[in-house]
Structures are given as structure tokens and as C-alpha cells.
C-alpha positions as CSV (number, residue, x, y, z in Angstrom):
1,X,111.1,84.6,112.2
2,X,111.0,81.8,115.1
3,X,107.6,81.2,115.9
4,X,108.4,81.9,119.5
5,X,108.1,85.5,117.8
6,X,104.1,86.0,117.3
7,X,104.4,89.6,115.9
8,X,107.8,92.4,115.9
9,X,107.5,95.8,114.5
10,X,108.3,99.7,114.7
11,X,105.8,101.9,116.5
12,X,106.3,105.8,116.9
13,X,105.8,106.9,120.8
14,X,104.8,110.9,120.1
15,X,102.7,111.6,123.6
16,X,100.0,113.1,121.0
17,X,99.3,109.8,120.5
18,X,97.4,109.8,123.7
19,X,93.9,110.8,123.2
20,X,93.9,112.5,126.3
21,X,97.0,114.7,125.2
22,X,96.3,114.6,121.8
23,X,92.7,115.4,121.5
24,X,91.0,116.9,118.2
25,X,94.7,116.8,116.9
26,X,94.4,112.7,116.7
27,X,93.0,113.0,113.3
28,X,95.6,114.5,111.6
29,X,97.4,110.8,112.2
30,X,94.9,108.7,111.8
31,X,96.5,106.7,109.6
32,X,99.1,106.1,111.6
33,X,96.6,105.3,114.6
34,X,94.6,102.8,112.6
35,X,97.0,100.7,111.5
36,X,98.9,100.7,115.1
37,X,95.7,99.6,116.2
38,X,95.2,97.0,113.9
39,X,98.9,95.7,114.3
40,X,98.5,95.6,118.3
41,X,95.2,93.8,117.7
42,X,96.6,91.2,115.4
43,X,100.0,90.9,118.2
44,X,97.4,90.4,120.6
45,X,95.2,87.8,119.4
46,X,98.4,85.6,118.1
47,X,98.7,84.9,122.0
48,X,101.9,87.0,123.0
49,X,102.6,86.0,126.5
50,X,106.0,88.4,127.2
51,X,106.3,91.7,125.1
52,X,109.7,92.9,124.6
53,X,110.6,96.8,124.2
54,X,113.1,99.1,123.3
55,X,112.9,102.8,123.6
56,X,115.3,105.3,123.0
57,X,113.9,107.4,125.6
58,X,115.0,105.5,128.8
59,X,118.4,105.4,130.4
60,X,120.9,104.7,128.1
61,X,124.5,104.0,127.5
62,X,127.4,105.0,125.8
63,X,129.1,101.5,125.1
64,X,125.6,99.4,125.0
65,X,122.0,99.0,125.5
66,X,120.7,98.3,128.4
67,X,118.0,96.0,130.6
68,X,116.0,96.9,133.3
69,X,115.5,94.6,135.8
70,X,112.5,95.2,138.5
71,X,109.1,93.1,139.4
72,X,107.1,96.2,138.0
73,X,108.2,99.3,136.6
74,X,105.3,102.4,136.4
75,X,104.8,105.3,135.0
76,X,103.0,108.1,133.9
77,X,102.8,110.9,131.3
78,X,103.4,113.8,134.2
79,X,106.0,115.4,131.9
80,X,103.6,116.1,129.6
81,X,100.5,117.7,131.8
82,X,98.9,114.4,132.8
83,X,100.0,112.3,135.4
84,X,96.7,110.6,135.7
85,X,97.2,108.8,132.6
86,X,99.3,105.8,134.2
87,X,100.4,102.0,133.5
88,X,102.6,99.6,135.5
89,X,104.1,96.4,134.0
90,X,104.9,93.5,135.6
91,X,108.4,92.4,134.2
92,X,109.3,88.9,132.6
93,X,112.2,88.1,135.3
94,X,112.9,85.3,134.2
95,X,113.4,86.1,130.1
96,X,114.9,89.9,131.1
97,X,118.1,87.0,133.3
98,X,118.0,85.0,130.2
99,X,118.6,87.6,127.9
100,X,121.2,89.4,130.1
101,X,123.2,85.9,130.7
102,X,123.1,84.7,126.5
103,X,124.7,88.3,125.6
104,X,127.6,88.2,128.8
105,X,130.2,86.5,126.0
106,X,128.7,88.5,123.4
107,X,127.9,92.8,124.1
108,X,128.0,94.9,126.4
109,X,124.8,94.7,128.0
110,X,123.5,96.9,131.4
111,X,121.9,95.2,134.0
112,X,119.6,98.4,135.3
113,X,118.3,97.8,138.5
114,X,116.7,100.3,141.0
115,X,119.9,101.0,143.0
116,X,121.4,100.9,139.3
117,X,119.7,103.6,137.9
118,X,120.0,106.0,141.5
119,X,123.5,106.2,140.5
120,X,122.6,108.1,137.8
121,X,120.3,109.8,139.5
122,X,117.2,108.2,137.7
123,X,114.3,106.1,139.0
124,X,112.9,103.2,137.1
125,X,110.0,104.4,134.8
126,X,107.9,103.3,132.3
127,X,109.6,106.4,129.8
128,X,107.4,107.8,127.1
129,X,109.3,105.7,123.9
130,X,107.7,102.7,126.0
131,X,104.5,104.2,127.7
132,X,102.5,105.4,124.0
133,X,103.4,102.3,121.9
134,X,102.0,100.3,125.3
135,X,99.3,102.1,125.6
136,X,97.8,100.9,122.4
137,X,98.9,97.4,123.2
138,X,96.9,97.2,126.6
139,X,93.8,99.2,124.5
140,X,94.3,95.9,122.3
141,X,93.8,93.7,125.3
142,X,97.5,92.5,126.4
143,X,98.0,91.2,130.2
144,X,101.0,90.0,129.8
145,X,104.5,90.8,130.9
146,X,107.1,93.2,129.5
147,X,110.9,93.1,128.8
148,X,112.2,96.7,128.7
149,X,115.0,97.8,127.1
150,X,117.1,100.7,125.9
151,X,119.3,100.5,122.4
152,X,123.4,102.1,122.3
153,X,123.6,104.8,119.7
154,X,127.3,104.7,119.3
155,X,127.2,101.6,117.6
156,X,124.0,100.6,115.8
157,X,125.4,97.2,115.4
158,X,125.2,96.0,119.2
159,X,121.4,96.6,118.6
160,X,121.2,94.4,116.0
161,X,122.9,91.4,117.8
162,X,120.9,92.2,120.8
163,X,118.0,91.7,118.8
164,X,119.4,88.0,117.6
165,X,119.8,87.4,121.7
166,X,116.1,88.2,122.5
167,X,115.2,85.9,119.8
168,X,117.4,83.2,120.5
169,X,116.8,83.7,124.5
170,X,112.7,83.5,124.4
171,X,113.0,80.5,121.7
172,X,115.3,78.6,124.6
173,X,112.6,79.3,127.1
174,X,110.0,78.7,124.7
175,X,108.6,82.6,125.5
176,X,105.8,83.5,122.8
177,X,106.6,87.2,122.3
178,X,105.9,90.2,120.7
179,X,108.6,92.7,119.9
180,X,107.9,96.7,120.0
181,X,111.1,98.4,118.5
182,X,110.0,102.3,119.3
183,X,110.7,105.0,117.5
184,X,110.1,108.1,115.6
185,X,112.1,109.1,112.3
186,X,113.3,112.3,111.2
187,X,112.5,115.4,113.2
188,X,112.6,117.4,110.1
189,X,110.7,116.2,107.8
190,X,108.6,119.4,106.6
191,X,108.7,122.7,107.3
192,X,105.6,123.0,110.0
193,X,108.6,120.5,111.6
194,X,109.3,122.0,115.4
195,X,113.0,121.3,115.3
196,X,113.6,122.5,111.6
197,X,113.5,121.3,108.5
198,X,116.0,119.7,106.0
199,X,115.0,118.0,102.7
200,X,117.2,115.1,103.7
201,X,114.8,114.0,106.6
202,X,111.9,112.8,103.3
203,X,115.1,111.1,102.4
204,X,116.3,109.5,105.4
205,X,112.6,108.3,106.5
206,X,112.2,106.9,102.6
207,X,115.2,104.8,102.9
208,X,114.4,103.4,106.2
209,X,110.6,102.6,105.0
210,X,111.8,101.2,101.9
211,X,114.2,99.1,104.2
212,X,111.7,97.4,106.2
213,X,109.5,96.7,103.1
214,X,112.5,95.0,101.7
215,X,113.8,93.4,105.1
216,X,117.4,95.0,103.5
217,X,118.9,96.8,105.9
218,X,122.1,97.8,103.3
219,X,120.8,101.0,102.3
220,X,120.8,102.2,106.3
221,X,124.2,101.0,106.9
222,X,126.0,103.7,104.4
223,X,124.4,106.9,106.0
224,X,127.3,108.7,107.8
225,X,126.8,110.3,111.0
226,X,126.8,113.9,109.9
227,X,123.8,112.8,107.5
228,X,122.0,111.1,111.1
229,X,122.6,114.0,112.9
230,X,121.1,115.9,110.4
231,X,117.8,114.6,110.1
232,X,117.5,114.0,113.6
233,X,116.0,111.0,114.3
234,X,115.6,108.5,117.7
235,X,114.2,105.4,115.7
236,X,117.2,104.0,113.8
237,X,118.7,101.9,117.0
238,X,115.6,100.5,117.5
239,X,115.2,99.6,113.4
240,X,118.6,97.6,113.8
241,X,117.3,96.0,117.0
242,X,114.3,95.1,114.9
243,X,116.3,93.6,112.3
244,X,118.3,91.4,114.6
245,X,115.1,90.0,116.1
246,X,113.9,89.0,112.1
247,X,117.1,87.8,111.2
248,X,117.1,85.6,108.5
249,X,113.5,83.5,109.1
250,X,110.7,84.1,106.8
251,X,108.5,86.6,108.1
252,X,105.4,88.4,106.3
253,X,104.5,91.9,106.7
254,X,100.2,92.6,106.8
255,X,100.4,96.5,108.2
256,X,103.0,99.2,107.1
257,X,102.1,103.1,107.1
258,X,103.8,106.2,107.5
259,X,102.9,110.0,107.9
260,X,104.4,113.2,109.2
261,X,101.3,115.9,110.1
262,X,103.5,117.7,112.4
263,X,106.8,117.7,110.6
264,X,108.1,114.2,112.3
265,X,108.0,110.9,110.8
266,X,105.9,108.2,112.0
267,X,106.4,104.6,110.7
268,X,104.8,101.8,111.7
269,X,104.4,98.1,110.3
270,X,104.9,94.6,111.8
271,X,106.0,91.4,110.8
272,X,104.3,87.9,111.3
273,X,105.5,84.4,111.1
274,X,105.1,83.2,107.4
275,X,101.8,81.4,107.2
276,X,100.6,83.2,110.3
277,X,96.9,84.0,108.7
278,X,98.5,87.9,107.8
279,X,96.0,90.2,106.4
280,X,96.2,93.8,104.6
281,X,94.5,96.9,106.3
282,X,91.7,97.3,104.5
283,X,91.1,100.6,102.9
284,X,87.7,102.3,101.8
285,X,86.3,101.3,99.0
286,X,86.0,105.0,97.9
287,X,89.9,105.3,98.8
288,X,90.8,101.9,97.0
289,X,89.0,103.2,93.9
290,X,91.1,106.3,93.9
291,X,94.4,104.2,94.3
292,X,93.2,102.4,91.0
293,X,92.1,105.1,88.7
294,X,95.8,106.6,89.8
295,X,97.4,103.3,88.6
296,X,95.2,103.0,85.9
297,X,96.1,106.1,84.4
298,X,99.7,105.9,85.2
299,X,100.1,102.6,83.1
300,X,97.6,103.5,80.6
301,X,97.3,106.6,79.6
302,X,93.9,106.8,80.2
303,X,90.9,107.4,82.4
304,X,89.7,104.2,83.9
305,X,86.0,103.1,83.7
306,X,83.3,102.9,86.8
307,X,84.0,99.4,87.6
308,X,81.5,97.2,88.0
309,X,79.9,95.6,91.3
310,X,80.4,98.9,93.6
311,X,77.8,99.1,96.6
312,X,74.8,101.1,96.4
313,X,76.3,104.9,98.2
314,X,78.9,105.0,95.1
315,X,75.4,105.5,92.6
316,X,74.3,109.1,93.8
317,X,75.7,111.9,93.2
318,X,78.1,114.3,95.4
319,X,81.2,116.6,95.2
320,X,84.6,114.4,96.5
321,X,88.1,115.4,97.2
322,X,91.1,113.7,96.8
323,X,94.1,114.5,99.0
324,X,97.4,112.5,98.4
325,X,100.2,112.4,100.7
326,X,103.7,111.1,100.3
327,X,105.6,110.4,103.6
328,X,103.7,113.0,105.3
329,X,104.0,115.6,102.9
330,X,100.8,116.7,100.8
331,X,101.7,115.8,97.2
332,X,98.2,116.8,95.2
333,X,95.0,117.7,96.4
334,X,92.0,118.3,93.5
335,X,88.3,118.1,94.0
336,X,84.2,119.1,93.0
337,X,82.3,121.1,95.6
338,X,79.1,120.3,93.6
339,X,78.9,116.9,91.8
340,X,80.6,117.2,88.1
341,X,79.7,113.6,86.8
342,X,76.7,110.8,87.0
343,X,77.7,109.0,90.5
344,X,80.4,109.3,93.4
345,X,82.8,106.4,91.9
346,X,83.3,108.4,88.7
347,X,84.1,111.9,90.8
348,X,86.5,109.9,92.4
349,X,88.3,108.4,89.7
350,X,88.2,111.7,87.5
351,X,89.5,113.9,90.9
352,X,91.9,111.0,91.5
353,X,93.8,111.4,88.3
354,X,93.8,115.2,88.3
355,X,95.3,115.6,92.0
356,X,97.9,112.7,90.8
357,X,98.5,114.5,87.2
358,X,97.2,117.8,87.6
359,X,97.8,120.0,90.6
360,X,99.9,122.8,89.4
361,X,101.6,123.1,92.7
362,X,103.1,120.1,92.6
363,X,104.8,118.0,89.2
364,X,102.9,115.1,87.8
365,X,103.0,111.8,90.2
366,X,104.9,108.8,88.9
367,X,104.6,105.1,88.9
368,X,107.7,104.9,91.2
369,X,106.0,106.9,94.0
370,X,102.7,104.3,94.3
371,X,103.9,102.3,97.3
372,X,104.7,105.4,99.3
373,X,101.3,107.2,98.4
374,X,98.8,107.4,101.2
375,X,95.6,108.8,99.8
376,X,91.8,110.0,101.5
377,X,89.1,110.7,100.0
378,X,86.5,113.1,101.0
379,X,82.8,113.3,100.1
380,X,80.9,116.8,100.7
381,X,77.3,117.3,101.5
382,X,76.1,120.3,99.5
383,X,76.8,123.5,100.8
384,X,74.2,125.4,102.4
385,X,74.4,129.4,102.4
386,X,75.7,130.5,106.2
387,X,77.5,133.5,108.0
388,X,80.4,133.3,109.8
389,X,79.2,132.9,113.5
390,X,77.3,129.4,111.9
391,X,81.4,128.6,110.7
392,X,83.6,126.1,112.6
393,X,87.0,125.1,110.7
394,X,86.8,121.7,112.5
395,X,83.4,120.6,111.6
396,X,82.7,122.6,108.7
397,X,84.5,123.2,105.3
398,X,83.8,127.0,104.0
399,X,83.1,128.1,100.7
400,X,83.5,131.4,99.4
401,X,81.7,133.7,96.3
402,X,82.1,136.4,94.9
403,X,80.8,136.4,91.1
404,X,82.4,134.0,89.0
405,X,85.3,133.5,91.8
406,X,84.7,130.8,94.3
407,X,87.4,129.5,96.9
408,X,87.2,126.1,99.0
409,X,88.6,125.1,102.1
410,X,87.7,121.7,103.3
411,X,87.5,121.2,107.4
412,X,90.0,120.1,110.0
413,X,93.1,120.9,108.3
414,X,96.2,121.3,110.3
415,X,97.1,124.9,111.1
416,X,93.6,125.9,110.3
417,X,92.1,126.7,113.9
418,X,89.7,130.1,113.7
419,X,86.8,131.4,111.6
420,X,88.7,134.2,109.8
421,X,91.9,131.9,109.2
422,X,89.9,129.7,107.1
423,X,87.6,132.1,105.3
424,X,91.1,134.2,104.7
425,X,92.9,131.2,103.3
426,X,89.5,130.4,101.2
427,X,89.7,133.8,99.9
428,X,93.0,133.7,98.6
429,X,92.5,130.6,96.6
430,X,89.6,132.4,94.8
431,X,91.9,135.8,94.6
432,X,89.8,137.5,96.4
433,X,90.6,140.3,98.6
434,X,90.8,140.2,102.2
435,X,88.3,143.2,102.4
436,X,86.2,142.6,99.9
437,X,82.3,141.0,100.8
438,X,81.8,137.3,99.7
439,X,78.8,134.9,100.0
440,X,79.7,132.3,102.8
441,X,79.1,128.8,102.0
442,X,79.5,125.8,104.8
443,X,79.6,121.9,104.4
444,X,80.2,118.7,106.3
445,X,82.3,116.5,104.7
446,X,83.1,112.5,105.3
447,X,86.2,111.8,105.1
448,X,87.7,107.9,104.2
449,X,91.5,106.6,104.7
């Protein structure tokens, strides 16, 4: 990657994204938030003086992608209840002329101006592919200007080349930028998905993950259209865009995540300049010991040992949780209410290896699924006897007793959103029925990503 390029990656736009649309709902993607955060951070402090865009959201064109050409382009997310949450960017005039003259011999490319866009009957606008990824990057501290862009979805190709124009455009003007490629992946990821579900759309955002990590972009070219239109998606074009911008340069990749907590997938990661100082997102300690017992046992056979040297909170004692996820989906969840074992770091690794091994509701994890794990841990205070006006599903985790049959729900779980849901839900786990009198536990619970 030229070092004119200071930092290029994907970045979903869903609105919820916004904490003032998104609300308590922001922690079910926090791990998507986090490492956004981190990678707008990191694009920030490499000194980024233009950041370049393309969203699939804007106006855009049959035969091309398009520019949009203005001194500032605003907008707002009105559309979506709250037009007081605003931006304007100043636009990069002379790199958006640049670009647009390089790629005249090369693609079709629309110029978009103001009188432009009235003849479709649009106005220039900051759209919402461009405003959420933004929004993080002026939380991160950017003043800079922007070069915004739309991708062609007839032919993925032209985004790809467009991407190699950018490049090759900024380096000429000697432009340090940073590239947003925004996008969401499959719509249908799971079946709490709004627009459906296919099995296909675990595939589709599998392959395209497994793309970036590999910088190989083969695997995306032989999906057929009926397969794309399947899984409905809106981040592709921006991948191939992405791709053209890396090219062939040595580039090094410190942040990648993905998730899908309400059926769509979000992907995230971005690329630096090889030798630009990367670093990995550091997990929890509690969370990176979990990752190793899983390994451990994977390779081994066998239960891995306490290691040594862990800080001074992993020596008491205290009930944990393990919850593993794989591209969004939950794929083992196994725990202690009440501590089983002499300190936290051995609950973890012993819970660790039973939600990889021994959930029944899911089969046995395997080596081949480790890079695509994404794994929290949770550490409950002891549960103190309540009744259910003291019970709040987003603070408190419930549990429930009735003789020898006790049933655990932990707190601020998607879908999850009264008293009686979670104590029903708690009870059925136990087998317990829905009429019959139980002795209501609550806890708190921290959770670690």
C-alpha cells in the first residue's frame, strides 16, 4: 500500500450504530464498535489529511460509480427519527478533479454535482453508508476533508479499478489519506434477520472475511448473481473498491472483527502500511485465557493448566460464563452460577472447553473455526434471593429454583426485554412449568470482550 495511503478498510454504516438511535441496543455490537473505534483512532493519529468514501447508499449508477463534487455536502440522520444528529464535510476539490480526470481514459466515472443530482431528483447529502462510518471518524478526532463516492453494482470490476485511481491520484498529489470502503454483508445471516434468512448468507459473509484476511479476492469473483442476490448484501462493491486501493503493496492488517446481533453482517478491519507501528486489539485477559484453554484443548486433548503470572482479580473465586460466537451466530454457551473450582482463571478455562466441546445444542468446535471465533466472558456476583418487581433483564441476570431444578438467564440478551420473558425463558431451561412457584434469584454480571 503507497504510503500516501495511512489506513483503508471496511466499516458497516447500520444507523444503530448511532448512540443516539441505537441506545441500550449498542451492546449487542460491541465488538464491532470497539474495534471501529480503535481502527478510526489508529487512521487518525497516522495523520490522514483527505478521507476517501464509498457508500452504496448514495446516488448511484447503472454503467459506473460515481463522484460528488460540492465545497460541503451535509447531512443528517432525519430518515431515521433524528435530524439533530448532523455533520457537514468540506470536500477535497482538488483530489475529487484529480480522480475524475486519471479515470476519463479508463471507466466510466459520474461527475455529481448539485444541478447533477436535481436531475434525478436528489439533493447532495451526506447518505447514511457515509454518515455512521463518519461519525466514528470525527468521534476519533478527524478535521479533515472528504472524497465521496458511490460504487457500480453491475460490474464489480470498475470498483476495483476505481480503487487503483484513488490510489494512484492522491500519491500524484502526494494526498495522505485514509480510505472508508462502507458496507454491510449479508442481510440474512440468522433467523432474528429482518429481511429473511438463508444459510448461504454465514457463507457468503465467511468467504468475504476470509478474503480480506487473505488479501485474495479469488474466492469472491466465482459467486454468481443469483447466489448475491440471495444473501442480500450492499458491501461487496465497496470490498472490490477496497481491494483496488491495496493493490499489490504490502499492507498489514492490526483490527478485523465481525458479528451479526440482529441478523446482518458487520465486518470491519483495516489495513496499514507495512512497518506502520500496527498493533492487535487487545482482548481481556479473562477472554484471552478462554481463547487458550479452547486451543489448548483442541490440540491437545487436554485441559490446560492455570498459567502462571495472572493479576491478582483471577485468584478469588466466582461463577463465569463463556459465550462463543461465530460470525454472529451463537455457537456454545456453558457456565457456573456459583464458583465450581479454586480461582476465576480455572472456571474459565474449565467453562471454556465445555461451551467449545460440550454444549449439546450445538456439535463439538473445531480447530478450523478458531480464527472466526469471537468469544466473552462473563463473571457473576453471587446471586442474592429477590422477587420479580427487584428483576430487570438488562441489569440483572435471573435465576430460578425449584428443588433440585435451577434455570439461568444471564442479563442483556437480545430479544430478552420484560420481567416475565426472562424468568419464562429461565424456567424452561430448568423444565419447569410456566405456572408452577419458583425461588427468584438475581445477579449482576461483568461482562469482558
Amino acid at each position: 500500500m503507497d504510503t500516501t495511503c495511512k489506513g483503508a478498510g471496511l466499516f458497516p454504516h447500520p444507523p444503530i450504530m448511532v448512540p443516539e438511535i441505537g441506545g441500550r441496543e449498542l451492546s449487542k455490537m460491541a465488538l464491532t464498535i470497539e474495534t471501529e473505534e480503535k481502527a478510526m483512532k489508529r487512521m487518525v493519529e497516522s495523520g490522514i489529511e483527505t478521507v476517501v468514501v464509498i457508500s452504496p447508499h448514495n446516488l448511484c449508477f447503472y454503467d459506473g460509480p460515481a463522484l460528488f463534487i460540492a465545497d460541503a455536502i451535509s447531512g443528517s440522520l432525519s430518515a431515521f427519527g433524528h435530524p439533530e444528529v448532523s455533520m457537514e464535510l468540506s470536500i477535497d476539490r482538488m483530489l475529487s478533479e484529480a480522480i475524475l480526470k486519471e479515470a476519463e481514459p479508463l471507466i466510466p466515472l459520474h461527475r455529481v454535482d448539485a444541478a447533477e443530482a436535481a436531475r434525478y431528483r436528489r439533493s447532495l447529502t451526506v447518505d447514511w453508508g457515509t454518515f455512521v462510518p463518519m461519525y466514528y471518524l470525527l468521534k476519533a478526532g478527524f478535521q479533515g476533508r472528504a472524497v465521496m463516492l458511490s460504487p457500480c453494482f453491475s460490474n464489480y470490476e470498475l470498483n476495483e479499478i476505481l480503487g487503483t485511481i484513488v490510489e494512484r491520484s492522491a500519491a500524484r498529489l502526494g494526498r495522505k489519506i485514509g480510505v472508508i470502503a462502507s458496507g454491510d454483508l449479508s442481510h440474512k445471516m440468522a433467523p432474528n434477520s429482518p429481511n429473511g434468512y438463508t444459510p448461504k448468507g454465514i457463507v457468503f459473509d465467511r468467504a468475504v472475511m476470509d478474503a480480506l484476511k487473505r488479501r485474495d479476492k479469488r474466492p469472491l469473483t466465482s459467486m454468481t448473481d443469483d447466489f448475491i442476490e440471495e444473501i442480500a448484501m450492499c458491501g461487496l462493491p465497496s470490498v472490490y473498491f477496497l481491494f483496488g486501493i491495496l493493490g499489490k503493496k504490502k499492507a498489514e492488517m492490526p483490527y478485523i472483527s465481525h458479528e451479526g446481533p440482529f441478523g446482518v453482517g458487520y465486518g470491519v478491519c483495516l489495513y496499514l502500511p507495512e512497518g506502520g507501528e500496527p498493533e492487535k486489539p487487545e482482548s481481556d485477559i479473562r477472554v484471552r485465557l478462554a481463547k487458550e484453554s479452547i486451543r489448548h484443548y483442541l490440540e491437545t486433548g487436554k485441559l490446560m493448566k492455570v498459567p502462571g503470572g495472572l493479576p491478582p482479580e483471577l485468584s478469588g473465586k466466582a461463577g463465569a460464563f463463556v459465550s462463543i460466537h461465530e460470525f454472529g451466530a451463537l455457537r456454545g454457551c456453558i457456565g457456573t452460577f456459583l464458583p465450581c473450582y479454586k480461582n476465576v482463571a480455572e472456571e474459565i478455562i474449565h467453562n471454556a472447553k465445555a461451551a467449545a466441546i460440550n454444549d449439546p445444542r450445538f456439535p463439538p468446535i473445531v480447530s478450523r473455526e478458531l480464527p472466526d471465533l469471537s468469544i466473552s466472558v462473563d463473571v457473576l456476583d453471587t446471586p442474592e434471593p429477590c422477587e420479580e418487581k427487584d428483576l430487570d433483564p438488562k441489569t440483572y441476570g435471573v435465576l430460578v429454583e425449584r428443588g433440585a431444578r435451577r434455570g439461568l438467564l444471564l442479563p442483556d440478551l437480545e430479544g430478552v426485554d420484560t420481567v416475565k420473558k426472562q424468568i419464562a425463558i429461565a424456567k424452561r431451561k430448568a423444565d419447569i412449568g410456566e405456572d408452577e412457584p419458583v425461588q427468584l434469584y438475581r445477579f449482576r454480571v461483568k461482562r469482558y470482550y
